[in-house]
Structure formats: structure tokens, C-alpha cells
C-alpha atoms as one frame of an Amber mdcrd trajectory, in Angstrom:
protein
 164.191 271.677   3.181 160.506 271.334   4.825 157.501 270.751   1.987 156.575
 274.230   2.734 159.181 276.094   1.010 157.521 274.286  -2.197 154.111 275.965
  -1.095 152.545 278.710  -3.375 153.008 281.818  -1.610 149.975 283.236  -0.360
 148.720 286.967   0.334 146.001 287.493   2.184 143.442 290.508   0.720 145.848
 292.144  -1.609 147.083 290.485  -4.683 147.163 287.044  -5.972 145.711 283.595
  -3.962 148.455 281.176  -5.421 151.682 281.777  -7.086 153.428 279.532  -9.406
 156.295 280.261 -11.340 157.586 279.460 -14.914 161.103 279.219 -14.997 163.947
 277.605 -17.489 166.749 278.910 -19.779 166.066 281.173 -23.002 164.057 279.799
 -25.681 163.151 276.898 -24.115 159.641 277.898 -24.556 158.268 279.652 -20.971
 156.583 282.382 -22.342 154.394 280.032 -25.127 153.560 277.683 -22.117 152.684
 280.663 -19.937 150.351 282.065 -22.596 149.128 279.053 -23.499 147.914 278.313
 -19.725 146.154 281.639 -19.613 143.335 280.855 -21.442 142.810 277.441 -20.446
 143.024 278.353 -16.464 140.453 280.964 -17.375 138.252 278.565 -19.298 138.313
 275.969 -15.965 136.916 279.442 -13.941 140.368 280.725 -12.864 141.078 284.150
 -12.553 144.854 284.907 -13.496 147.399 287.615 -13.740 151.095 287.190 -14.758
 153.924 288.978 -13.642 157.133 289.135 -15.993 161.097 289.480 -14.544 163.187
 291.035 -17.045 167.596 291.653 -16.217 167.080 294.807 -19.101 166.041 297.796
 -18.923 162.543 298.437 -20.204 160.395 300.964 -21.170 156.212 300.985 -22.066
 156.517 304.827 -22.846 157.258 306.192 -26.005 159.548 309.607 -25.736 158.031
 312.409 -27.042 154.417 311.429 -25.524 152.799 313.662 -22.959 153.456 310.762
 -20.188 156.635 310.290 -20.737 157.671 314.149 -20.842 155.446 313.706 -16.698
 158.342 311.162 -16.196 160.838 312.973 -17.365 160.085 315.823 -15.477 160.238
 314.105 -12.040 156.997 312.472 -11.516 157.279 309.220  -9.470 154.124 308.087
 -10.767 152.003 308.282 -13.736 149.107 307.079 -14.311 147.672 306.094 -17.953
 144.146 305.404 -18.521 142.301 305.357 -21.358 138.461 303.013 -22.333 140.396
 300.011 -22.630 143.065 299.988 -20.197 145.291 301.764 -17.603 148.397 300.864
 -16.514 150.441 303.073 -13.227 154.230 303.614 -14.212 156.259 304.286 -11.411
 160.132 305.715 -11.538 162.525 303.834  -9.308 164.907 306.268  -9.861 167.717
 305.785  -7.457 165.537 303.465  -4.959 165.891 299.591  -5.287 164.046 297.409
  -6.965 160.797 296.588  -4.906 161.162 293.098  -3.110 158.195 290.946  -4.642
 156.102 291.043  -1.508 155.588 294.540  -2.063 154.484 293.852  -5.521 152.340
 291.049  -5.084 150.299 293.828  -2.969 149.953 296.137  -6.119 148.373 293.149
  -7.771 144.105 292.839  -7.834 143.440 290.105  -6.342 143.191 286.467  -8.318
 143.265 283.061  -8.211 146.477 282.293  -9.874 149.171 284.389 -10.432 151.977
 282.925 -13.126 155.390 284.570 -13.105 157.781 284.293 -15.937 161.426 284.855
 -13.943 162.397 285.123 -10.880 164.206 281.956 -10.726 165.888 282.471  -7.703
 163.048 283.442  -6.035 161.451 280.866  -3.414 157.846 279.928  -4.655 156.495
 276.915  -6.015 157.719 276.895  -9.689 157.489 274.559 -13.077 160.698 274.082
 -14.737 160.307 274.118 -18.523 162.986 272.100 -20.657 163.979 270.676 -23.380
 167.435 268.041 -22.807 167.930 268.781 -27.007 169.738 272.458 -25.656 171.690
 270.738 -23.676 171.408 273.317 -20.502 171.917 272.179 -16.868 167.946 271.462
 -15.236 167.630 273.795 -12.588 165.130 271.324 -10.738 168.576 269.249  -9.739
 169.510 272.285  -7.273 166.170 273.696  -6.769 163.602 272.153  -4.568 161.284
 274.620  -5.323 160.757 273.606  -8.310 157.665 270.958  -8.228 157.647 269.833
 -11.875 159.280 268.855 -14.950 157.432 270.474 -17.891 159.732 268.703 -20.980
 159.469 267.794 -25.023 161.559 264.509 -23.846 161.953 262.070 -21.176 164.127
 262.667 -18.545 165.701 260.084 -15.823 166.539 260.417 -12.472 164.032 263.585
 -11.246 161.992 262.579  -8.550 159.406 265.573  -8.958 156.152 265.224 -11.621
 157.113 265.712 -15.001 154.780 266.777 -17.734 154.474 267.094 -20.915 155.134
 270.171 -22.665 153.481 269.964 -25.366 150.496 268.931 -23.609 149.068 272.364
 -21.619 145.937 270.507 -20.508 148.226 268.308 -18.670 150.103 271.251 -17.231
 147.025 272.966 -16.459 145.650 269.449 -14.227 148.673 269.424 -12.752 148.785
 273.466 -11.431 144.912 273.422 -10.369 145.929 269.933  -8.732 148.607 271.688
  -7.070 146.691 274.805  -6.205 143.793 273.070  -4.559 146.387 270.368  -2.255
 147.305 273.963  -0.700 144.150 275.987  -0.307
């Protein structure tokens, strides 16, 4: 495959600038890497959003709550807001899941976007590992994956690896990345 299927995706006007995902097996430790970049991103003058996949069923209402008995009703959308926050919730219902395209263009715009998931989607993405588990690395059959973020060293991977326990280093290596594509 060309370099540019490892290229960030890009949206023009709507939604995020650059995309990079997070991606590895359960507990390896995405979502503390992910949160850890956040605030360090931020602190180098990046403005970032995340976007989360999940294969359950979710819910951010609470039954019982005025929103949720709009939802239940029928409503397609609703729309909380309150001094601190908002948040739209919209009912699929019997309609697919939206392709992510369509929801990188419900996004604000931003610098960086980081998504948790997704790992079969094709976008620029940092594996996260750690050999001790034992699990497969996913950057062996996936060449959009464009480092090795791991608690151990690793032989034979011909893509950047970094140290997880060192998000500075993961953070140089994303705005790094980011700015060889803008």
C-alpha cells in the first residue's frame, strides 16, 4: 500500500484537522495513554477532541429523567444543555451506524482528534502493547499503524516504536507526525 493510506485523515471546515488513532487489545493501557496525551497536546497549544468506539450498547441517560422519557417517546434528537456543558443524543433506532465521515463532520473543529477504537478503520494509528499479554501486534498486518507505543522492546517492526511509559515521547512523535502532513 501507497504512504498515503498511513496519512491522518483530513476534513476540510467541519471537524477535526488530523486524526490519529489509539488502538491495541484490552487492558493494554489505550485509554491511560489517550488521557494522558490530552493534556500535554493541549499544553504544546493543541486543540483536541477524542472520539471513543465501543462493540456495547451504551447509554449517557438515566431512565426516569425528563430526556430520556423525550427519547423514549420517539424523539430522534435531544439536546441537553446546561452552564457547563451540552451534549446532542441522537436515536439510531433502526438506521445504521453512521460511517465515521459523517461523524467527523459533527465534530468542532480541532487540531487533533484521538480515537480510542476503530481498529479496522483506515487512519494513521499508534498501536499500544505490552509483549508480557502475550496478544498478536496488530502493526504486523496493519500498515496503518505508524508506531509501536510498548513497556518492552520489540524485534523485527520496521515502524517507530516508543515508549509507553514515556507520553512526552509519544506526544513528539504525534506533533512530528502531524506537522510531516500539514
Amino acid at each position: 500500500m501507497n504512504d498515503s493510506s498511513k496519512s491522518p485523515v483530513s476534513v476540510s471546515r467541519q471537524g477535526p484537522q488530523h486524526i490519529i488513532g489509539i488502538i491495541g487489545w484490552s487492558g493494554t493501557g489505550k485509554t491511560t495513554l489517550l488521557t494522558e496525551l490530552i493534556p500535554v497536546l493541549i499544553g504544546r497549544g493543541y486543540t483536541v477532541s477524542t472520539m471513543k468506539h465501543t462493540h456495547h450498547d451504551f447509554d449517557m441517560d438515566k431512565p426516569g429523567k425528563d430526556s430520556y422519557l423525550h427519547r423514549q417517546a420517539g424523539a430522534r434528537e435531544v439536546l441537553l444543555t446546561s452552564k457547563k456543558r451540552w451534549a446532542l443524543l441522537n436515536e439510531l433506532r433502526d438506521e445504521p451506524e453512521p460511517d465515521m465521515e459523517e461523524l467527523f463532520t459533527k465534530m468542532a473543529p480541532v487540531d487533533i482528534l484521538l480515537i480510542e477504537g476503530f481498529k479496522s478503520h483506515r487512519f494513521a494509528k499508534i498501536e499500544v502493547s505490552r509483549p508480557s499479554r502475550g496478544k498478536k501486534l496488530l502493526c504486523k498486518t496493519d500498515d496503518s499503524v505508524v508506531a509501536l507505543a510498548t513497556d518492552e522492546a520489540v524485534d523485527g517492526i520496521k515502524i517507530p516504536l516508543l515508549d509507553l511509559n514515556n507520553v512526552e515521547a509519544v506526544a513528539d512523535f504525534i506533533v512530528s507526525y502531524v506537522k510531516s502532513k500539514s
